[in-house]
N, C-alpha and C positions, 0 to 999 in steps of 0.2 A: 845163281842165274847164268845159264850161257849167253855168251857173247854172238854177235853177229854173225863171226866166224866159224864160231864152231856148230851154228846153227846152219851154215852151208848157206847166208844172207838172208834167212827169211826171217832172224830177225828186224830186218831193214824195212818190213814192207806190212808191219802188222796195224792190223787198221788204226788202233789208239796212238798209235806212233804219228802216223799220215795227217791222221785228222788233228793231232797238237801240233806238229810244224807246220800244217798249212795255217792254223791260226798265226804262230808266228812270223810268218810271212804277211798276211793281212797286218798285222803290228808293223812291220819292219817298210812298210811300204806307204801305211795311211798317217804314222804318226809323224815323218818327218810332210806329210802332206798339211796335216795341222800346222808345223811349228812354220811352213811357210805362209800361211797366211796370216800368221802375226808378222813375221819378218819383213816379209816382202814390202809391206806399207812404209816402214820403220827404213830400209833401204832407201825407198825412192824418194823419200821425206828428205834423207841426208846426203846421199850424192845426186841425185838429179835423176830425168828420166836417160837421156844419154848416157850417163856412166850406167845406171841399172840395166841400160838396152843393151851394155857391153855387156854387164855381168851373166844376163839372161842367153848370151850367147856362148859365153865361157861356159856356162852348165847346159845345155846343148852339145859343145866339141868335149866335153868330158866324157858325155854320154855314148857319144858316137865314137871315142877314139875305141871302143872294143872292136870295132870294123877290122883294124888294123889285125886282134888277133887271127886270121881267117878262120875263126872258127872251130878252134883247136883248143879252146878251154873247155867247149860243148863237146867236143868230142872225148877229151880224155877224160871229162866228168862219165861218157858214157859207158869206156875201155875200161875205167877202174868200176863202176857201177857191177859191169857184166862180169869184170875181175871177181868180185865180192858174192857172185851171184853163183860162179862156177865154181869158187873155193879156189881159185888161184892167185892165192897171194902172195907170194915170193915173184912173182910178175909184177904186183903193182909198182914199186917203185922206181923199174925201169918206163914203165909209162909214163908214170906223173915227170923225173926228171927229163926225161926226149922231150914233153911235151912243153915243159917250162922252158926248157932248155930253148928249144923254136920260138915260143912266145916270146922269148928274151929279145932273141937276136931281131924278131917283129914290131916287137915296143922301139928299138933303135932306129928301127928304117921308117919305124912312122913317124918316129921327134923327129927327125931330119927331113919328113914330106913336108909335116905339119910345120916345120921353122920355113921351109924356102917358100910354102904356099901363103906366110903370115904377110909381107907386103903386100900381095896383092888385095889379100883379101883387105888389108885396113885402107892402101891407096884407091882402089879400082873397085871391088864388089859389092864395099860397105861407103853407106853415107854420111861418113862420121865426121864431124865437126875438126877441120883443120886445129882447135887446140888443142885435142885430145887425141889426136893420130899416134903422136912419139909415145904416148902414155899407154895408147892401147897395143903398137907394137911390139911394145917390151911384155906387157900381161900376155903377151899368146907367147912370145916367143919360151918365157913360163911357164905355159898349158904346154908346151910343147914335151918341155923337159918332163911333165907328168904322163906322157902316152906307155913307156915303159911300165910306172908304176901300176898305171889303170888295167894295160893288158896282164902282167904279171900276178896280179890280183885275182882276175877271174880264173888263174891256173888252180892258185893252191884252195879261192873260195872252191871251187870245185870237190875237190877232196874231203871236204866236209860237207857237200850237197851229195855227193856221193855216198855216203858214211851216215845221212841221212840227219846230221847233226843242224838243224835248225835252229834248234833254240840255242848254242853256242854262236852259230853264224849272226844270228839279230843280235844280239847280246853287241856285236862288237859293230854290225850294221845299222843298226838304230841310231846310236850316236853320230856314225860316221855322215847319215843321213841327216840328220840334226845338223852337224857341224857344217852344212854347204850352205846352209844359209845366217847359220849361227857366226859363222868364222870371219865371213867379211863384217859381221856388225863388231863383233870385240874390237877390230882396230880401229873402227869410226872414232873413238875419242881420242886416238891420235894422228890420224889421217884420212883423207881420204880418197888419197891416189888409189888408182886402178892395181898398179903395178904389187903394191900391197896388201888390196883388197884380194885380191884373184891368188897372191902367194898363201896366202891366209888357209887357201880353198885349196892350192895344192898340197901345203903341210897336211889338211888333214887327210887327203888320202894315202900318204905315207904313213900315215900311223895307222891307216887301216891295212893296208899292205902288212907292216911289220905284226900288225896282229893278227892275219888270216896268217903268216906263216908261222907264228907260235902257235896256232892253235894245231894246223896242221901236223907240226912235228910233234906235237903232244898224242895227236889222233894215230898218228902213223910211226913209233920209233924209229922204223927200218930207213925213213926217210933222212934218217939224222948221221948215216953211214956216208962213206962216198959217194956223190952223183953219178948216174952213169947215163950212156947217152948208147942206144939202140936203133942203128939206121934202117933197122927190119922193119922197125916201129913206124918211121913217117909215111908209107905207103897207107895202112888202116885210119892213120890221125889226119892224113891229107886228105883222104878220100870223105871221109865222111866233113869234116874242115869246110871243104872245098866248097862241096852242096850249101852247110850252115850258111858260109860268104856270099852265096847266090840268094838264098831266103832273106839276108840280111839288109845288102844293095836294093833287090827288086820291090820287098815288102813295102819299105818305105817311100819308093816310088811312086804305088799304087795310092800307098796312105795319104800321102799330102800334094797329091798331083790334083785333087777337086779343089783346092780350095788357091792353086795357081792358077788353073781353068777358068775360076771362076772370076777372080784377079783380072785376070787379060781378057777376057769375054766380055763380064757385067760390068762389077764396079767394085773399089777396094768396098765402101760401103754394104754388097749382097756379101762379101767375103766374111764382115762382121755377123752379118744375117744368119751365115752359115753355117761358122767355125765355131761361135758360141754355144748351139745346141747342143753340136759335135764334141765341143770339149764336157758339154755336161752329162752326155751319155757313154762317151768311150772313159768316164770316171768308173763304171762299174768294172771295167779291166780289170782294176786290180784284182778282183776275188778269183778270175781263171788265172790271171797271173801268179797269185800265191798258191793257187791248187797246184796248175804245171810246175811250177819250181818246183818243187815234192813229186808230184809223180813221177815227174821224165825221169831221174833217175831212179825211183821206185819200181817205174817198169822194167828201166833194164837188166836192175838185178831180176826181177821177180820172172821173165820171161824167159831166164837160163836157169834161173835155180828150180823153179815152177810154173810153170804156162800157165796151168788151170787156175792158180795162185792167181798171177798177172792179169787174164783176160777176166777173171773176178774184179780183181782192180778197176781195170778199165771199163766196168761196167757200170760199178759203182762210181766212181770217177764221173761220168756222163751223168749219173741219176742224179748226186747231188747237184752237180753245178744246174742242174735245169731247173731241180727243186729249188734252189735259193735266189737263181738270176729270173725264174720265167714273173715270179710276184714283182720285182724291182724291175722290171720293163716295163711290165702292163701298167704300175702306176706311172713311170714317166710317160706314156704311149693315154694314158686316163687324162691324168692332171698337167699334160704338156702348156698347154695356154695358161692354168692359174699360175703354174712353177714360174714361169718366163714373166709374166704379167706384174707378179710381186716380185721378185727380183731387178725386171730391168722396165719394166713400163708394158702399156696398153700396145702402145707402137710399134714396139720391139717385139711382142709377139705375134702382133698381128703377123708382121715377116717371118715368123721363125717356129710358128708351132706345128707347123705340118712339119716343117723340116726333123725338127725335134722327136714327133711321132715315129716317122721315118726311121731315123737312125737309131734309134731305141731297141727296134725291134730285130734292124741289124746289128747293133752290139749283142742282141740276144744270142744270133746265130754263128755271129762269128767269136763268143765268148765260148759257147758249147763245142767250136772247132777246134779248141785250144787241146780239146784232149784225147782225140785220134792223131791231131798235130805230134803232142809230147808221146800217144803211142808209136808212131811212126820210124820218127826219131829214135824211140829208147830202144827201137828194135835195128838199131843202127842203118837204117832207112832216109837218111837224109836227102839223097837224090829225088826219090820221092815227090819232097815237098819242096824241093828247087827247080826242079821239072814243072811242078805243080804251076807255081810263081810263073813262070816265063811262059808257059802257056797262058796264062791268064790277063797277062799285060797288053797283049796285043789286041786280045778282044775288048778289056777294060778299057784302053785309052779313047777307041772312036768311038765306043759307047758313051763314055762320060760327058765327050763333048756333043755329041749329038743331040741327047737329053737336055745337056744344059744349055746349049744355045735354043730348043726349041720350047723347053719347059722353067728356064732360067735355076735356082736353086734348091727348088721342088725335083726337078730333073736330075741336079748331079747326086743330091741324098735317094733318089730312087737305081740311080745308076751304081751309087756303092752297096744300097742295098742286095739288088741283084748279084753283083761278083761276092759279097762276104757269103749270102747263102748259096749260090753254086762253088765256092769253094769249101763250104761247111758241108755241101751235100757228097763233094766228090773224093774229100778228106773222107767221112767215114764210110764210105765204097772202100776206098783202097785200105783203111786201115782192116774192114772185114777182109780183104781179099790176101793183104801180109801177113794176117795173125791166123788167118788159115779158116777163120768160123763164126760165119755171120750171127753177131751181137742184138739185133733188130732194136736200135735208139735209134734209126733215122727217122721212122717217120712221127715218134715222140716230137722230134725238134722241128719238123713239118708241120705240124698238127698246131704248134706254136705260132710259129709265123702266120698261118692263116688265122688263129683266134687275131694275133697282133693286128692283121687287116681287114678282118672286120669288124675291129674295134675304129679304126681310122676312119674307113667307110661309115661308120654309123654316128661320127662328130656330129654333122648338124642337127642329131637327134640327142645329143650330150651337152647343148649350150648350156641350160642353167646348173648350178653347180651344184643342188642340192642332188638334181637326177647324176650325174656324174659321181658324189658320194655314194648314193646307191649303188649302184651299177660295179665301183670300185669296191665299194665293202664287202655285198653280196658275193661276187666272184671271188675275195680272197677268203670269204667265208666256207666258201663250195670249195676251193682249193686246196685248204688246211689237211679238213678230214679225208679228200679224196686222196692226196697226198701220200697222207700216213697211213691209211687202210688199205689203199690199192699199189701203190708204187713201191711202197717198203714193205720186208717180208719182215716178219715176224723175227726174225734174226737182229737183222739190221735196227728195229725198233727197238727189242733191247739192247743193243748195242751204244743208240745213241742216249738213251735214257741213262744209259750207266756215264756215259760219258759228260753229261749235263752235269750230273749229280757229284762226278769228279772232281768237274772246273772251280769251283768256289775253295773248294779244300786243299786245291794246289798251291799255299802259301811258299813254298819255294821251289826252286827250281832247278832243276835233276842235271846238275852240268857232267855227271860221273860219268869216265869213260867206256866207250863202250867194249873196248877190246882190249 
């Protein structure tokens, strides 16, 4: 069987490949999502909610210390991508080391931000209980020493996102996932100082580091030669870097600026109102998020090795995630009030079902932007969608509060809805306009959002739940067969039926190299 390479990379992009690593991704993302909600109770139960409010903050600045890479792990994932797609590989390894080689020297300037920023933030930002100050200063000043590891990590996991090796990648990410909430409970039977707990938490991502870069040297020999360092190189790694740092900054701006708004406007109480819905609808993330992990670099080989190849991709790409996301909307957008009602009470949804409706239907939309996003990008296009973001901010923010101070948190969930679908609308504008030839999925994902609001519209004719069963089952009844008959070509149909019929018989798991 040929290798990647000698395939000119389209071994990298072939549909059975795509659609097993996005399942492994779905894995690598939902299971350590299980093992915290056994944990998490089991945490607060033993050290309190104070020390847990630290800990939950500690897996927060973890998450965030990739800030620090400017965006240079996303980019050399893409250099080496397009590397694999052109057949120039005797280049890669001057990529990947410049590229570590910067991230290195970035992980050091960020332990050294994040150490002199850690007073303040335990004296002055946070309102942590003067006897656990000394205790919590010392655990960051340890998150700090891990900003190195964390950004060095996305260098070489890249090289295997690159190389398309997913099921290698979860293999060593599952646990590593597992172990952040796994690692602080092991020492509870001997401690249960902070300082301890949170060391727990950064041992295990050294050992996830030390395994992303055995895998990679396994993946890449060439990589196990002298390091070399290519100052030709930081111009392309910055420039596109650069942009990623701007999507990074402003996105989450945009994200968690309603639920400040709403803070300082209403009351912490609508905040509850709000964020809870929010957190149960932007749960469907994860399925464009494991799809984009796979494609973004999928496109970028496939768009230099083969366009026609790629914009297939990418089309595909769009059809599934709507096919899978547009049924898991409509029921939470259906059974928003029963969901909230048994979960958390009559009260609680009273407040919170329209909201709930609401965002649902923008997670729809802005799940489906995920992937003229990853097309954008894999076409080294970062500016793009950094441009995108800062345009966007300026209108988003007096909109948010407009809405919300006139319609309270019915307003700011209509106000994000609005920006997540004009930036879903204006993402696949430009992604037809960079790849050269318009794809026509926009107004598929139009077509959606208005079924979504005239399902909202028509609640007070959905009160009793037997008619709401209807209404739900028949539509996903109409859905199914229109789906597979009209949406999928005959190709694709056997494509996935072979694929079905695969999954059970996969008793082990193919870790053989690819090159």
């Amino acid at each position: 069987m040929k290798s990647a390479e000698d395939t000119g990379g389209k071994g990298l992009t072939t549909g059975s490949l795509l659609a097993r690593n996005t399942i492994w991704n779905l894995l690598g993302q939902a299971t350590p999502m299980g093992v915290a909600l056994v944990a998490i109770p089991v945490l607060i139960h033993h050290i309190g909610l104070d020390r847990f409010g630290i800990i939950t903050i500690a897996w927060m600045v973890v998450g965030y210390f990739s800030l620090f890479d400017l965006g240079l792990g996303r980019a050399m994932t893409n250099l080496v991508a397009r590397g694999l797609g052109a057949s120039q590989y005797d280049q890669l390894p001057d990529i990947i080391w410049t590229a570590n080689g910067v991230m290195a020297v970035m992980g050091i300037v960020g332990a050294l931000v994040s150490a002199g920023f850690s007073p303040l933030l335990v004296h002055s930002l946070l309102k942590i209980p003067p006897g656990l100050q000394q205790e919590t200063l010392h655990s960051l000043y340890l998150l700090s020493a891990a900003v190195p590891l964390v950004i060095s990590t996305a260098g070489f996991r890249g090289i295997l996102e690159a190389r398309q090796r997913f099921g290698l990648l979860n293999i060593i990410k599952i646990p590593m996932g597992i172990a952040s909430f796994l690692a602080p409970i092991a020492v509870l039977p001997f401690t249960n100082n902070l300082t301890v707990l949170i060391g727990a938490l950064v041992a295990s991502r050294l050992v996830f580091l030390v395994a992303c870069i055995a895998l990679a040297m396994h993946e890449m020999p060439a990589l196990r030669h002298r390091p070399t360092f290519k100052r030709a190189l930081l111009r392309p790694l910055f420039s596109f870097g650069g942009w990623m740092t701007v999507s990074n900054i402003v996105g989450p701006v945009m994200v968690y600026a309603d639920r400040f708004l709403i803070g300082s406007i209403l009351s912490i109480a609508a905040v509850a109102y709000y964020a809870t819905p929010y957190e149960v609808a932007t749960k469907l993330w994860i399925i464009p998020t494991a799809l984009v992990g796979v494609m973004f670099p999928a496109f970028s080989t496939a768009m230099v090795a083969d366009r026609a190849h790629g914009t297939m991709l990418y089309r595909r790409a769009t059809k599934y995630a709507g096919l899978i996301l547009f049924p898991l909307s409509f029921l939470l957008v259906v059974f928003a009030n029963d969901f909230l009602s048994v979960w958390l009470g009559r009260q609680f949804a009273m407040h919170s079902t329209q909201v709930l409706q609401i965002l649902s239907i923008g997670v729809f939309t802005s799940s489906m932007a995920y992937v003229p996003f990853a097309m954008i990008q894999g076409l080294g296009r970062a500016d793009i969608t950094g441009k995108l973001h800062l345009l966007e901010l300026p209108i988003y923010a007096p909109a948010l509060w407009f809405l919300t101070v006139h319609y309270g948190i019915v307003g700011a969930a209509i106000a994000w809805l609005l920006r997540v679908t004009a930036d879903a609308i204006l993402l696949f504008v430009l992604a037809d306009k960079v790849m050269g030839t318009p794809q026509g999925v926009l107004w598929p994902v139009c077509s959606c959002v208005v079924v979504g609001a005239i399902v909202i519209a028509a609640t007070p004719l959905l009160r009793e739940l037997p008619i709401r069963l209807i209404v739900g089952g028949s539509a996903l009844a109409l859905f199914g067969p229109i789906a597979w008959r009209l949406l999928l070509s005959a190709e694709e149909r056997f494509a996935l039926n072979r694929l079905i019929k695969r999954m059970p018989s996969r008793s082990k798991i193919d870790i053989t190299v690819s090159g």
